[in-house]
N, C-alpha and C positions, 0 to 999 in steps of 0.2 A: 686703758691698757698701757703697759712698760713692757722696754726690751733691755733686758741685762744682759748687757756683756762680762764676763768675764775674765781675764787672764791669770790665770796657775800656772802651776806646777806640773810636769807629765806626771810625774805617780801620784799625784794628790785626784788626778781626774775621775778613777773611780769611788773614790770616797765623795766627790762631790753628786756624782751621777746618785751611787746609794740612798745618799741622805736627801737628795731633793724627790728620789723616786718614794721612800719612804714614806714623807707627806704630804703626799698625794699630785705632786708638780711633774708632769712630763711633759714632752715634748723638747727636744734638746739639742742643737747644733754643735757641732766641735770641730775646730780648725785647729790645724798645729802652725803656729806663727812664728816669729824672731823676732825679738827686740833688747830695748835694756830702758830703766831706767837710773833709779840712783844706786844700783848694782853695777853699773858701768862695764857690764862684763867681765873678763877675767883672762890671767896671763896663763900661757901653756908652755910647753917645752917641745919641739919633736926635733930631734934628731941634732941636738945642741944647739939649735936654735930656738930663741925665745919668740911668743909674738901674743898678741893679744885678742880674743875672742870679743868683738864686739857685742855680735846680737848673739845673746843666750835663746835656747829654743822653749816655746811656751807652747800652750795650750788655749784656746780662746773658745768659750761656753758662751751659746747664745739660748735663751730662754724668752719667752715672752708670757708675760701672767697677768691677771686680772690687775686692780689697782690696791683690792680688798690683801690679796695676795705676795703685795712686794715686799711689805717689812721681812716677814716670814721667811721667803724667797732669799733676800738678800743678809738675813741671817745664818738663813741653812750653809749659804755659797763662802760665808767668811769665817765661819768657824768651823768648816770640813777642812776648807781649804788652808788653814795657819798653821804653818810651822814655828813661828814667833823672830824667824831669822829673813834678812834683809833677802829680799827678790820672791816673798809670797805671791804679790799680785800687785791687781787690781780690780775696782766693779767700777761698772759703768751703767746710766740708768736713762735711758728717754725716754721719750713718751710715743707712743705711736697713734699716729692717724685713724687706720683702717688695716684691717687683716681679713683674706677672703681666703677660703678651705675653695682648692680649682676644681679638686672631685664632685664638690655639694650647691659651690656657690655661696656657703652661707659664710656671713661676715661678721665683723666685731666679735664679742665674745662666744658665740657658739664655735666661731673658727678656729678657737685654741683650744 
């Protein structure tokens, strides 16, 4: 089993939800995060004053899928999510241990 993280875009989130619900992957956590990477954020204006927006605001997608399942998985999540312009993302992929369903008990892949 793998855990995908992913970090978007806010309006990219529902395109990512659709197209992973589509074939057949659910189960899906979403945080709304702040960061930057080589988007280094971006300058603003308020009230004649300039100043610099460091952490832009994101979106962070947590998925966990079989093993059979990642390419797939980590295809759907990069080509919903591109807009082709600098600060799309990024995907993240480890590996997990053990996963246990608290309502069943049941663990490893019945629990996803």
């Amino acid at each position: 089993m793998k855990k995908i993280e992913a970090v978007v875009r806010h309006y990219k989130l529902e395109d990512v939800k659709n197209a992973l619900t589509a074939k057949g992957i659910v189960g899906l956590t979403v945080s709304e995060v702040r960061g930057f990477g080589r988007q280094r954020g971006h300058k603003e204006q308020y009230r004649g004053a300039e100043y610099t927006v460091d952490f832009l605001p994101k979106v962070k997608l947590e998925v966990v899928v079989n093993d059979a399942e990642l390419a797939n998985a980590i295809e759907i999540i990069s080509s919903s999510a591109r807009t082709g312009k600098v600060g799309d993302g990024k995907i993240f992929v480890t590996p997990l241990e053990q996963v246990i369903r608290i309502r069943t008990g049941e663990s490893g892949s019945e629990a996803i």
